[in-house]
py3Dmol code that shows the C-alpha trace and the ligand (Angstrom):
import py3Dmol

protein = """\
ATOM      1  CA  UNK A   1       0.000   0.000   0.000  1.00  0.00           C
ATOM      2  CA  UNK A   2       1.298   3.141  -0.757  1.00  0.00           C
ATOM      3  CA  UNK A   3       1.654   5.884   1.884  1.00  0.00           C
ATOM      4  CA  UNK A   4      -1.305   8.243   2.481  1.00  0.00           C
ATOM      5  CA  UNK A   5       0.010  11.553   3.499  1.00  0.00           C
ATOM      6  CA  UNK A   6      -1.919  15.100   3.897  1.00  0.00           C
ATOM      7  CA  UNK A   7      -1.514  18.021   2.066  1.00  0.00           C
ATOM      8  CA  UNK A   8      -2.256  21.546   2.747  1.00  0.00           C
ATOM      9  CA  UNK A   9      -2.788  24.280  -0.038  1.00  0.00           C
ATOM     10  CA  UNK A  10      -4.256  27.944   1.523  1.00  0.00           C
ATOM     11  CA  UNK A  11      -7.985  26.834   0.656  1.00  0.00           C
ATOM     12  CA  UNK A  12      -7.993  23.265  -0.166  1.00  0.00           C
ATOM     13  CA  UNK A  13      -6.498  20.980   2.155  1.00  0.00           C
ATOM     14  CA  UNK A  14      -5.972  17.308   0.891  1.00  0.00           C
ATOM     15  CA  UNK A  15      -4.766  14.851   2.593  1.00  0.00           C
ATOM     16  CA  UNK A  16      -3.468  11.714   0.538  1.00  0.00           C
ATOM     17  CA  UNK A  17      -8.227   3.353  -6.841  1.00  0.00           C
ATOM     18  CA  UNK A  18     -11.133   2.723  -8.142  1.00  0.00           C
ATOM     19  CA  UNK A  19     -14.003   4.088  -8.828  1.00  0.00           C
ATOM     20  CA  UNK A  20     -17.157   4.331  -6.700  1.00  0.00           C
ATOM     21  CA  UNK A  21     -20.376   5.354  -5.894  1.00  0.00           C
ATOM     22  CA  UNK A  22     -22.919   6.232  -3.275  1.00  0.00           C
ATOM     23  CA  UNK A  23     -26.798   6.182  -3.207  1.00  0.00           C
ATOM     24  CA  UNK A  24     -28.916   7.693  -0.819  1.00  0.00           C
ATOM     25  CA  UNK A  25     -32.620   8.947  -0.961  1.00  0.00           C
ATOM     26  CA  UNK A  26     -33.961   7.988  -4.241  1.00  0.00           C
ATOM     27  CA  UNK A  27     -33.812   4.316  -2.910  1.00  0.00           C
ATOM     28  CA  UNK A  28     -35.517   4.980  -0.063  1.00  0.00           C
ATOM     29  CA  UNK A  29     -38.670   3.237   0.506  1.00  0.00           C
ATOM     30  CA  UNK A  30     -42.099   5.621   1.765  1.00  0.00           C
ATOM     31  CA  UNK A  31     -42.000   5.739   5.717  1.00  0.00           C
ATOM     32  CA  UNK A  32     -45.477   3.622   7.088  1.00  0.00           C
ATOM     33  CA  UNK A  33     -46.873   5.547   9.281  1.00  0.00           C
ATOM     34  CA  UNK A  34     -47.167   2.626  11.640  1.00  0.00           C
ATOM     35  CA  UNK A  35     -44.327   0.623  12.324  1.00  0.00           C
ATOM     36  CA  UNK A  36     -40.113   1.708  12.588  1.00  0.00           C
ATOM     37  CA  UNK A  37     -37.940   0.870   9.929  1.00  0.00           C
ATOM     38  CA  UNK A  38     -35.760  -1.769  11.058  1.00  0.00           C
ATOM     39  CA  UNK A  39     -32.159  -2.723   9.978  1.00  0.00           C
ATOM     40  CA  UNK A  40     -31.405  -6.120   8.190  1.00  0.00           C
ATOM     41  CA  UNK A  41     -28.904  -7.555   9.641  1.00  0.00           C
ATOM     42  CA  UNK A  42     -26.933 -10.150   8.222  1.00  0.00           C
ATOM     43  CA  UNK A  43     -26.678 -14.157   9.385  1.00  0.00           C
ATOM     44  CA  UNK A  44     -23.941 -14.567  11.414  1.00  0.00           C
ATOM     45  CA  UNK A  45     -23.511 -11.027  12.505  1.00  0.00           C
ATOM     46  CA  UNK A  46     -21.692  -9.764  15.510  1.00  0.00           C
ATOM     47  CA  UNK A  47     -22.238  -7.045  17.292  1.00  0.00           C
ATOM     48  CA  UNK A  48     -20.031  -4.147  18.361  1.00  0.00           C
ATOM     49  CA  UNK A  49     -21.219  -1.313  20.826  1.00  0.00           C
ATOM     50  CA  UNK A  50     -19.752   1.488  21.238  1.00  0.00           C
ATOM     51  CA  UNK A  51     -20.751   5.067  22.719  1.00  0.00           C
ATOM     52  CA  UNK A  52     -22.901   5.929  19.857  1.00  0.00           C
ATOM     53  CA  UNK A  53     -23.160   2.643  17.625  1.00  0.00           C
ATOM     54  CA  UNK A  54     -24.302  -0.845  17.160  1.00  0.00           C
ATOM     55  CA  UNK A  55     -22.549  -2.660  14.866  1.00  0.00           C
ATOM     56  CA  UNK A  56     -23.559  -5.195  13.050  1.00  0.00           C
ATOM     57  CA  UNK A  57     -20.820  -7.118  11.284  1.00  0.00           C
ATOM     58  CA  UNK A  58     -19.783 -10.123   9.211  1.00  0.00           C
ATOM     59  CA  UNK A  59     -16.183  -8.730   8.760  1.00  0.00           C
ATOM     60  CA  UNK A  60     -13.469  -9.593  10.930  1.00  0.00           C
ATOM     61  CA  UNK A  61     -13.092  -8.330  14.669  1.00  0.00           C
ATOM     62  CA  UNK A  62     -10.002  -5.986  14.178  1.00  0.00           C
ATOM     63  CA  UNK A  63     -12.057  -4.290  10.762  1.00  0.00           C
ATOM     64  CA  UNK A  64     -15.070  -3.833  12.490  1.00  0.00           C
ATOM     65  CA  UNK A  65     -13.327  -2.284  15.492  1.00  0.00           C
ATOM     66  CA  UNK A  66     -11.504  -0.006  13.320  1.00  0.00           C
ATOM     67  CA  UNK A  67     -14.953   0.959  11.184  1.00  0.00           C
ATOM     68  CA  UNK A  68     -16.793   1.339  14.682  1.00  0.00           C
ATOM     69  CA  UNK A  69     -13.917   3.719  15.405  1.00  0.00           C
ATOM     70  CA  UNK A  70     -14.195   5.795  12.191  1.00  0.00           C
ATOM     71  CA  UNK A  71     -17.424   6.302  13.061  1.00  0.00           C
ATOM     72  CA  UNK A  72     -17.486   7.666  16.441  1.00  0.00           C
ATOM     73  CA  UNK A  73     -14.353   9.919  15.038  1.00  0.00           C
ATOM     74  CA  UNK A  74     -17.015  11.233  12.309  1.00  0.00           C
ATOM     75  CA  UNK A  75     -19.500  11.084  15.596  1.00  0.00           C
ATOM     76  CA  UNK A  76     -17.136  13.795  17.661  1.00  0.00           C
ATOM     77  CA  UNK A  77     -16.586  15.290  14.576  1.00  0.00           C
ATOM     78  CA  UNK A  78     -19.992  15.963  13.554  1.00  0.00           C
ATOM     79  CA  UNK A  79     -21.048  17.225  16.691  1.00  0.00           C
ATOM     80  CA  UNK A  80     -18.170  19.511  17.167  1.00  0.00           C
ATOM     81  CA  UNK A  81     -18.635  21.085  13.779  1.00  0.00           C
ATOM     82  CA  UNK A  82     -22.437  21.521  14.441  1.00  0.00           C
ATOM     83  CA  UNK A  83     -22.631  22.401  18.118  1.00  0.00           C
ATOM     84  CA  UNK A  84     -24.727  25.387  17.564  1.00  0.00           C
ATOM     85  CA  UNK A  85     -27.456  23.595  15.488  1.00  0.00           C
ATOM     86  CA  UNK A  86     -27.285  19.491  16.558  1.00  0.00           C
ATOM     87  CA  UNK A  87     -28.810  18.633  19.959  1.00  0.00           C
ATOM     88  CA  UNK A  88     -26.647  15.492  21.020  1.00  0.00           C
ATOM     89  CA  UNK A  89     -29.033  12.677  21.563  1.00  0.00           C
ATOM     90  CA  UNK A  90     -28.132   8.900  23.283  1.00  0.00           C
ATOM     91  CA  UNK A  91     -30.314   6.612  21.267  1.00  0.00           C
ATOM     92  CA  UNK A  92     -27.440   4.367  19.793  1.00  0.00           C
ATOM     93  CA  UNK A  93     -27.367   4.294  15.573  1.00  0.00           C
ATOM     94  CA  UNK A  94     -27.271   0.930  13.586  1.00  0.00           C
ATOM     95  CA  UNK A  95     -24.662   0.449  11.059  1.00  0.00           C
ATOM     96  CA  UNK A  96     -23.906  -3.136   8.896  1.00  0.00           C
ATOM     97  CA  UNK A  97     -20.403  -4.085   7.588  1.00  0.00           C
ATOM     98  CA  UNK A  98     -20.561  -6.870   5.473  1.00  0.00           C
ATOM     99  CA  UNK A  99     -17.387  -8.256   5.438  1.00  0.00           C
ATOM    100  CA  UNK A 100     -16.439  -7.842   1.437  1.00  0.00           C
ATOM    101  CA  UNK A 101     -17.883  -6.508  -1.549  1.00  0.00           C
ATOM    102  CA  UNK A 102     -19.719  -9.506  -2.802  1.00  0.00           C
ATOM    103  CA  UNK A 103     -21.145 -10.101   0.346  1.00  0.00           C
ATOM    104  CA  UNK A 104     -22.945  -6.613  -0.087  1.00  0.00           C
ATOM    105  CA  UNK A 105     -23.882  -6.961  -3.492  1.00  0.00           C
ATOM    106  CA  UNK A 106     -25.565  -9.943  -2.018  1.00  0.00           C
ATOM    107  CA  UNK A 107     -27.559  -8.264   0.062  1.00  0.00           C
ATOM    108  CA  UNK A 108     -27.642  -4.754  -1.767  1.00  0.00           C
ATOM    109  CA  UNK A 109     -31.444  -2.858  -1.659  1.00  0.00           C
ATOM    110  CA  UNK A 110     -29.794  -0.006  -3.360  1.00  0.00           C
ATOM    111  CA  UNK A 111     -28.777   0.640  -6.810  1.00  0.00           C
ATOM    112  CA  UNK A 112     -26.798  -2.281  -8.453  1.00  0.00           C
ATOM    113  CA  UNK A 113     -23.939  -0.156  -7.965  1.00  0.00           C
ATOM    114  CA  UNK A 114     -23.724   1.357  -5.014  1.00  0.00           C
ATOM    115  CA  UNK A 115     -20.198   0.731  -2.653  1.00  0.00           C
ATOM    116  CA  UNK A 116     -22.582   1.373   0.327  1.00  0.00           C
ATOM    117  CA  UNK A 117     -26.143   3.007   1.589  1.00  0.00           C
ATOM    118  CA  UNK A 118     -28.317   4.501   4.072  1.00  0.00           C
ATOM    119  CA  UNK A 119     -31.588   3.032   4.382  1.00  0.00           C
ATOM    120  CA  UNK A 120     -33.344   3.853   7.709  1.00  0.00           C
ATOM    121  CA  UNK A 121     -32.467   3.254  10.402  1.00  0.00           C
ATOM    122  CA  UNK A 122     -29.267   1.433   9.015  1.00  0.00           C
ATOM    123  CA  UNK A 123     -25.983   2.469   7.670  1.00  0.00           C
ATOM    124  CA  UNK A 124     -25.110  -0.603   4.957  1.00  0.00           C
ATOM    125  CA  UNK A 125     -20.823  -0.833   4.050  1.00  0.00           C
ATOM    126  CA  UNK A 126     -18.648  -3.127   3.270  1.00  0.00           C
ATOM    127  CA  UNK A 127     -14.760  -3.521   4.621  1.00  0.00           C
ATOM    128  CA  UNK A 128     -12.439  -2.318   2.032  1.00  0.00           C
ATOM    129  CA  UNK A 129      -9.632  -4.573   2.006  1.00  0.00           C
ATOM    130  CA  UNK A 130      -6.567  -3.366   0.175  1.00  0.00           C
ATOM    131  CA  UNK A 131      -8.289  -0.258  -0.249  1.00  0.00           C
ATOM    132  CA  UNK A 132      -6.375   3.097   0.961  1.00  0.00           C
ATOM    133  CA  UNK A 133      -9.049   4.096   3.040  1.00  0.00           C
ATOM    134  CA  UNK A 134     -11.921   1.438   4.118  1.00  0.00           C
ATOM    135  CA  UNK A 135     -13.965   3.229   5.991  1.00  0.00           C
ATOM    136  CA  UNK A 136     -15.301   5.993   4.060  1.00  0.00           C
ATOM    137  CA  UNK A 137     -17.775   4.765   2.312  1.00  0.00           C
ATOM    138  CA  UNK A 138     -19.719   4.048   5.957  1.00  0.00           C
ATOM    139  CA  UNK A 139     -18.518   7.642   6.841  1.00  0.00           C
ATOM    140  CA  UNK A 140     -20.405   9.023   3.981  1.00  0.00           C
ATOM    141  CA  UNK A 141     -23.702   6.979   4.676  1.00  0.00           C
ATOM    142  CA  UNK A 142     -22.807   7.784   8.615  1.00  0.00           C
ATOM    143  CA  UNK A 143     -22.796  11.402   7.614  1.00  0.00           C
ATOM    144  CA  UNK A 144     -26.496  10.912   6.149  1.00  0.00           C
ATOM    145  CA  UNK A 145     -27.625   9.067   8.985  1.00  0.00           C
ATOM    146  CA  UNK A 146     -26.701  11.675  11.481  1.00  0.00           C
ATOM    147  CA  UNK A 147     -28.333  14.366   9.165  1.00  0.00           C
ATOM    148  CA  UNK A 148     -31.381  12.506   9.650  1.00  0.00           C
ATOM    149  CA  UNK A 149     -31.630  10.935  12.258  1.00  0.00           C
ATOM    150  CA  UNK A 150     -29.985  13.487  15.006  1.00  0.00           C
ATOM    151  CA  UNK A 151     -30.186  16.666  13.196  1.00  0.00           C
ATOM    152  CA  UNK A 152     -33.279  16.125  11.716  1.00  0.00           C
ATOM    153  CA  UNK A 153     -32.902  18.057   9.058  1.00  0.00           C
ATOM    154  CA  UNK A 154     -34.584  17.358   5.712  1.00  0.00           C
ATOM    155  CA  UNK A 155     -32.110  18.559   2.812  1.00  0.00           C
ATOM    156  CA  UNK A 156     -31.840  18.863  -0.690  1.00  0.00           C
ATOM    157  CA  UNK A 157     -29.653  16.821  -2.683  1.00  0.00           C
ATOM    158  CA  UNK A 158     -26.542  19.244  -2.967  1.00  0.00           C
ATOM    159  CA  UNK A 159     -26.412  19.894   0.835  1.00  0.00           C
ATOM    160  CA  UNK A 160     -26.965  16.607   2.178  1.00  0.00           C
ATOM    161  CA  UNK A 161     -24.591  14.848   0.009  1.00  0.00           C
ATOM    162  CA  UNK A 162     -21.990  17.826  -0.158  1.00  0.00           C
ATOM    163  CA  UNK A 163     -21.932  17.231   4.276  1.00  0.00           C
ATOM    164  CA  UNK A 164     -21.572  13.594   3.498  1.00  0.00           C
ATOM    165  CA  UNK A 165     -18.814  14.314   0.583  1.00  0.00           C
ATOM    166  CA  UNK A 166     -16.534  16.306   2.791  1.00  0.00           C
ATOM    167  CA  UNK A 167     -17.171  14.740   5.985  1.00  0.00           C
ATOM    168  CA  UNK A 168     -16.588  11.525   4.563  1.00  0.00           C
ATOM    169  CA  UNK A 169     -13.646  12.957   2.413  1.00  0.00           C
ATOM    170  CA  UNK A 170     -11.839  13.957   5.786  1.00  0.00           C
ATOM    171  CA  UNK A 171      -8.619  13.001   7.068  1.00  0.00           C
ATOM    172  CA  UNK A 172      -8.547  10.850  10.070  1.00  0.00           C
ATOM    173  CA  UNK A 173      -5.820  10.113  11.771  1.00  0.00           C
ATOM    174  CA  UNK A 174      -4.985   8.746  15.920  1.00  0.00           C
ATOM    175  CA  UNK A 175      -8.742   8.953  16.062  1.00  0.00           C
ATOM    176  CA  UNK A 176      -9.333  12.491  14.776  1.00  0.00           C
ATOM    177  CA  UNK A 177     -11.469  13.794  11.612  1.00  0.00           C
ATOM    178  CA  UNK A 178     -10.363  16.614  10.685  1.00  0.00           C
ATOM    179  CA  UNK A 179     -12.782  17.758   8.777  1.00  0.00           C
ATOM    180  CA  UNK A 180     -12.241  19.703   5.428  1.00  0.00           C
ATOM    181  CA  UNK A 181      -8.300  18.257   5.609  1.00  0.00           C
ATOM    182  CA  UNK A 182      -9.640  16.089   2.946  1.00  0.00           C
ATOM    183  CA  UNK A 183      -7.939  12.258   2.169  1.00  0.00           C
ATOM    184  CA  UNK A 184      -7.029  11.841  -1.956  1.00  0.00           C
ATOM    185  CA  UNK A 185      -7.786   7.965  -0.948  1.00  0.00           C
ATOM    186  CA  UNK A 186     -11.599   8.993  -0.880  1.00  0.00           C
ATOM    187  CA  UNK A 187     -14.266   8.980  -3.099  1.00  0.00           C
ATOM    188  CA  UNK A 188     -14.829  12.151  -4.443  1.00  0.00           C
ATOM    189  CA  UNK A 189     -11.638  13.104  -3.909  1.00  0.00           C
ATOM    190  CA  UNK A 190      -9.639  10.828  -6.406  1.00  0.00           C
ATOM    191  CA  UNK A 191     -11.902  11.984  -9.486  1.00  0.00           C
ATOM    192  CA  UNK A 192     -10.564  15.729  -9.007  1.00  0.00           C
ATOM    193  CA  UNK A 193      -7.674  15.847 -11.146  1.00  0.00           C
ATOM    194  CA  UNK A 194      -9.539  14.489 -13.417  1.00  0.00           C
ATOM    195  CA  UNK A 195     -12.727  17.287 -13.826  1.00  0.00           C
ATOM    196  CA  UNK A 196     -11.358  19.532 -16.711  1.00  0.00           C
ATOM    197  CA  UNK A 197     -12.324  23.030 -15.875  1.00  0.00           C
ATOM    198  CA  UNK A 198     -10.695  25.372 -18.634  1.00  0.00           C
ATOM    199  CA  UNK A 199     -11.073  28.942 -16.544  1.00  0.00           C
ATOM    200  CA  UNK A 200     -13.798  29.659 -19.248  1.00  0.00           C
ATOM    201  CA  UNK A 201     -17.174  29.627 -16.820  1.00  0.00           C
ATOM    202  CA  UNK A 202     -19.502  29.661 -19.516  1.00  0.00           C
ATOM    203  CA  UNK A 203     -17.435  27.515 -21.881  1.00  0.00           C
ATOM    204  CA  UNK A 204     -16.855  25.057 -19.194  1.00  0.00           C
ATOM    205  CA  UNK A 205     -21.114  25.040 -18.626  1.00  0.00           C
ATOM    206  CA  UNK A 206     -21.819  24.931 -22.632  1.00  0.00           C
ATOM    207  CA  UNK A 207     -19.447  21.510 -22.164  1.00  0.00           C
ATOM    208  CA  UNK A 208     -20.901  19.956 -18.975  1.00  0.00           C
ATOM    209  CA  UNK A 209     -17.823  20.372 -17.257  1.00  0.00           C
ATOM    210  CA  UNK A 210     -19.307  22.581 -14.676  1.00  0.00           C
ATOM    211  CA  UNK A 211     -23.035  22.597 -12.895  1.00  0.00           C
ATOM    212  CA  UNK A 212     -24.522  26.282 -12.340  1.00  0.00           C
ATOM    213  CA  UNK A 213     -24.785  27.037  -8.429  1.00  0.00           C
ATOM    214  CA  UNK A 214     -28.039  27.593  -9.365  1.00  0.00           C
ATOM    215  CA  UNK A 215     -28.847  24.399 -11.002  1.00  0.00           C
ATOM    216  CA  UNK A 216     -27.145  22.544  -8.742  1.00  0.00           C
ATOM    217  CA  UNK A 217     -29.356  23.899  -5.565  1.00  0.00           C
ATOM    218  CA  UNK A 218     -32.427  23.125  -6.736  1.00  0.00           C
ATOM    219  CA  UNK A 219     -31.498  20.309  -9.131  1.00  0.00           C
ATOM    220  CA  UNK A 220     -32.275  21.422 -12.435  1.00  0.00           C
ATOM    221  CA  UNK A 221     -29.056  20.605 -13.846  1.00  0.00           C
ATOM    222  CA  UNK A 222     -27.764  18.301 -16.869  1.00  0.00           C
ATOM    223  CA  UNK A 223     -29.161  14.486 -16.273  1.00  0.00           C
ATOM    224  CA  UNK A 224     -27.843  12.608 -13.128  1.00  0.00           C
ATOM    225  CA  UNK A 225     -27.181   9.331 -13.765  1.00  0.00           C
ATOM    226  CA  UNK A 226     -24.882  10.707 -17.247  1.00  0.00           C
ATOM    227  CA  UNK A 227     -23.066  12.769 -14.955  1.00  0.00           C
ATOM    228  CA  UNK A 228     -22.872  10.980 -11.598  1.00  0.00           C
ATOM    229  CA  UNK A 229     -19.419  11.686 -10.406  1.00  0.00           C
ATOM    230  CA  UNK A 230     -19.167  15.315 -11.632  1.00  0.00           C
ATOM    231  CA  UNK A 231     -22.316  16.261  -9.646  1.00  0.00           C
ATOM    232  CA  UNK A 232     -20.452  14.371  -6.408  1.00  0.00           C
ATOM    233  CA  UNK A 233     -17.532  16.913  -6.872  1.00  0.00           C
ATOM    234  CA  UNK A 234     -19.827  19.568  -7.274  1.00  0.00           C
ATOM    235  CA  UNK A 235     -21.861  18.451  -4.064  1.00  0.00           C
ATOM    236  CA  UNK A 236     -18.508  18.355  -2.176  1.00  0.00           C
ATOM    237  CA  UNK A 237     -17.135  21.134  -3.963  1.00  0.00           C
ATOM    238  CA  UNK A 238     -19.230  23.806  -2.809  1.00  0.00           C
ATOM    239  CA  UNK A 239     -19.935  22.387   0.658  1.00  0.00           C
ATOM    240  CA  UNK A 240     -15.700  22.877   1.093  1.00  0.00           C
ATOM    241  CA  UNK A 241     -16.368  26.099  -0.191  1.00  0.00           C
ATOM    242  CA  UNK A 242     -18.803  27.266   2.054  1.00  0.00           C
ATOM    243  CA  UNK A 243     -17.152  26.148   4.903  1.00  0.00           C
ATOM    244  CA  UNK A 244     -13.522  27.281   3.688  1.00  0.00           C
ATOM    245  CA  UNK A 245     -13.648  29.819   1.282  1.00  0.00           C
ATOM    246  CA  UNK A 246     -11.612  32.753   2.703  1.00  0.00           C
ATOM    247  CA  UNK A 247     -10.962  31.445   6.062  1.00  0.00           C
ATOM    248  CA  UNK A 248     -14.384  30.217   6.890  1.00  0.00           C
ATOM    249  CA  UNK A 249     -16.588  34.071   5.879  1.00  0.00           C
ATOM    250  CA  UNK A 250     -19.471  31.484   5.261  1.00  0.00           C
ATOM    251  CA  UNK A 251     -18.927  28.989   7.396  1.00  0.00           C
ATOM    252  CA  UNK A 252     -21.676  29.999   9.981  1.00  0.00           C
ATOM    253  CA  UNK A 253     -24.194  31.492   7.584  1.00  0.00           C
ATOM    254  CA  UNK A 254     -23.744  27.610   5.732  1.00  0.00           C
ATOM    255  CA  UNK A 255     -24.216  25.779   9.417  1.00  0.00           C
ATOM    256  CA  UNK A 256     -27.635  28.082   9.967  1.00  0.00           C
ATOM    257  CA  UNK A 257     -28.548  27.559   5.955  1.00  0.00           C
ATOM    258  CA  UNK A 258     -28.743  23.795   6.915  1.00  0.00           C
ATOM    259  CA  UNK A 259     -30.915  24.484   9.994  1.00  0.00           C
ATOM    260  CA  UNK A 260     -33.006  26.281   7.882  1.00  0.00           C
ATOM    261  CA  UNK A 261     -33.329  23.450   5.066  1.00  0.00           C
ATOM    262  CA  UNK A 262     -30.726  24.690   2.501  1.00  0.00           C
ATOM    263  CA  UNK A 263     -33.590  26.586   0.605  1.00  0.00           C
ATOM    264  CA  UNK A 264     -32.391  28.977  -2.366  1.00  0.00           C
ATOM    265  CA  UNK A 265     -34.294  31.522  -1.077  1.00  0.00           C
ATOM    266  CA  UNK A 266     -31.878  31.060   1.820  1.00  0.00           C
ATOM    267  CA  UNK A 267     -28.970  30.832   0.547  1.00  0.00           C
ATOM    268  CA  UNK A 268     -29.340  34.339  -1.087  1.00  0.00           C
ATOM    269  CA  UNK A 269     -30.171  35.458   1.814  1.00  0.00           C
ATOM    270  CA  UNK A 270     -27.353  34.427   4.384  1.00  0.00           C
ATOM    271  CA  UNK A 271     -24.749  33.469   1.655  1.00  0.00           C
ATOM    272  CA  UNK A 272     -24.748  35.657  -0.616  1.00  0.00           C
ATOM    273  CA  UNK A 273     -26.176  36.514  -4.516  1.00  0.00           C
ATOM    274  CA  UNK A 274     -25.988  33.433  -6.640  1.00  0.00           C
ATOM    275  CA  UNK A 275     -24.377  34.517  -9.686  1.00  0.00           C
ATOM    276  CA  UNK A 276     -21.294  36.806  -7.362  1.00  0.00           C
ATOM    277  CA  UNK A 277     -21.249  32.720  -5.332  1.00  0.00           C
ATOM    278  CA  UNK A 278     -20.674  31.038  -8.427  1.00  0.00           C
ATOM    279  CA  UNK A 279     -17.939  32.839  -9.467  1.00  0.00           C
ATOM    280  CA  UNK A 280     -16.197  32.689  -6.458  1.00  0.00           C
ATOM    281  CA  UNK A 281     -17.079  28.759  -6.488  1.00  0.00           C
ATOM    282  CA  UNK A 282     -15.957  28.303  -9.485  1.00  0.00           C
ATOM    283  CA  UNK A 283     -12.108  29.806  -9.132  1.00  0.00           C
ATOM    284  CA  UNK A 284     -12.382  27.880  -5.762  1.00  0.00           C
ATOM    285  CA  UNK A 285     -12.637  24.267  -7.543  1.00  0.00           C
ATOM    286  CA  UNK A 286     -10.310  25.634 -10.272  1.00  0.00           C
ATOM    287  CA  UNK A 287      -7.792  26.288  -7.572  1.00  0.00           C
ATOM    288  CA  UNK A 288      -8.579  22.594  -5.736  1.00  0.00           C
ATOM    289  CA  UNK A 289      -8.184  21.006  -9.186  1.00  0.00           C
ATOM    290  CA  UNK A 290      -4.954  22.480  -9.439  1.00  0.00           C
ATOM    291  CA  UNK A 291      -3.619  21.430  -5.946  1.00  0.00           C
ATOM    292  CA  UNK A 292      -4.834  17.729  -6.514  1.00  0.00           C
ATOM    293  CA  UNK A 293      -2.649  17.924  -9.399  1.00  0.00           C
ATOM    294  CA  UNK A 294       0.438  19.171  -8.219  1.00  0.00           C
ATOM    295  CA  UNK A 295      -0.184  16.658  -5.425  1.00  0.00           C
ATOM    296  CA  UNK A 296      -0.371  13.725  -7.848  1.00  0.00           C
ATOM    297  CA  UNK A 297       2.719  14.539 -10.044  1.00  0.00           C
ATOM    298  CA  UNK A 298       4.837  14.705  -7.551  1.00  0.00           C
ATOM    299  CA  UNK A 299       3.894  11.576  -5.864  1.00  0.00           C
ATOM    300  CA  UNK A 300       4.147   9.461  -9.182  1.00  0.00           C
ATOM    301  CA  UNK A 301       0.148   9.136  -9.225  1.00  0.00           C
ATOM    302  CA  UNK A 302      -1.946   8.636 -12.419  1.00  0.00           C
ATOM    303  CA  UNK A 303      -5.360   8.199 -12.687  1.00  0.00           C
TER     304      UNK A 303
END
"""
ligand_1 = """\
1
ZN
Zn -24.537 10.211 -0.205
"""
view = py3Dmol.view(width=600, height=400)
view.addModel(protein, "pdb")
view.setStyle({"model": 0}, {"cartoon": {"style": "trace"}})
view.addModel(ligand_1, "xyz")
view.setStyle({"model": 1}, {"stick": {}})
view.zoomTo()
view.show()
């Protein structure tokens, strides 16, 4: 395995595959009205508790402690970041870890191919082995759960999967997320490089090379499922911007946009006009595009 450092640029921080996916709400089935959601939980599962988790796990003892441990690091995280908005609350959250791919495609009730999902009340993941960084895909469902599920919160598409993106796109390290320190070993991340912005806005839109804030907020951009992993680096794109952009200026407006519901209406409101955002945005992801890279020529890394 090769080693997974961190780097630092002023704005984007990165720190050190295949390619992957996530699903999340379109697979969700309609809530009844009378009876929890409960988790399916695999034959032969064991269970892990910790603080703030059951686990439910086919993989072996040492992978599910270090999952279980992601996930309260994501936990403390979470709640650190959102202090201010997230009451803390002690009923425990389910996740699954199957213990390899093929057991989860097994046992999939996502899309065919999803790498891992959140279906209430459960988080559903599979141990990476040999992968850089095993554990994100759970952080990313983990993030979803939490937005749910403690938060409450009820969120279009670009803010709820732009939280999961960069939380789940964080560095962790002796037990710490750190988030916006993001990990090139993550999905997003390691498609980047790789998203050939030209510096030309509206050239870069006329190409589908770039998703108009406004289109991406309330989803009226180019098709989905033709341009899966380009809206996943916009999601995370301009969640890391909010949160970084010039040391953080939007950082709280963002937290008490997601309160709110991410609305547009909202987001002019505490963030800012759309069309002064998106430029902004855009010389933001030209600039993280740049330091991924920089970061991947001189480490020997093609994609
Ligand atoms: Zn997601």
């Amino acid at each position: 395995m090769k080693r997974r450092t961190a780097i630092i640029a002023a704005s984007f921080m990165l720190a050190t595959s295949a390619a992957g996916m996530l699903a999340w709400t379109s697979t969700q089935p309609a809530r009844s009205p009378t009876s929890a959601p409960r988790a399916l939980i695999p034959a032969g599962a064991q269970l892990l508790q910790t603080a703030h988790y059951r686990v439910h796990s086919t993989a072996a003892p040492t992978q599910t402690q270090e999952v279980a441990s992601a996930a309260e690091s994501l936990h403390a995280a979470y709640m650190s970041l959102f202090a201010d908005q997230v009451a803390p609350s002690t009923t425990p959250l389910t996740l699954v870890l199957y213990r390899d791919a093929d057991e989860f495609a097994r046992n999939n009730r996502s899309r065919p191919w999803a790498e891992a999902y959140y279906l209430r009340p459960a988080c559903y993941a599979y141990y990476g082995v040999g992968s850089a960084n095993p554990h994100h895909w759970m952080l990313h469902e983990a993030v979803h759960q939490l937005n749910t599920e403690v938060a409450g919160w009820r969120l279009p598409a670009w803010a709820n999967e732009g939280v999961a993106g960069y939380l789940g796109a964080s560095w962790l390290e002796n037990g710490v997320l750190t988030p916006g320190k993001s990990d090139p070993d993550t999905y997003p991340i390691w498609w980047l490089s790789r998203m050939k912005l030209t510096g030309s806005l509206e050239a870069d839109v006329g190409a589908v090379r770039f998703i108009r804030l406004r289109d991406l907020l309330e989803s009226s951009g180019p098709d989905i499922n033709q341009h899966v992993n380009l809206y996943y680096l916009h999601y995370w794109g301009l969640t890391h911007f909010l949160f970084h952009y010039e040391n953080g200026r939007y950082a709280a407006a963002y937290k008490q946009l997601l309160a709110r519901g991410a609305s547009t209406s909202d987001f002019e409101r505490l963030i800012g006009p759309i069309e002064t955002i998106e430029k902004a945005w855009y010389a933001y992801l030209l600039d993280a595009i740049t330091t991924m890279q920089a970061y991947e020529a001189e480490n020997g890394i093609e994609r």
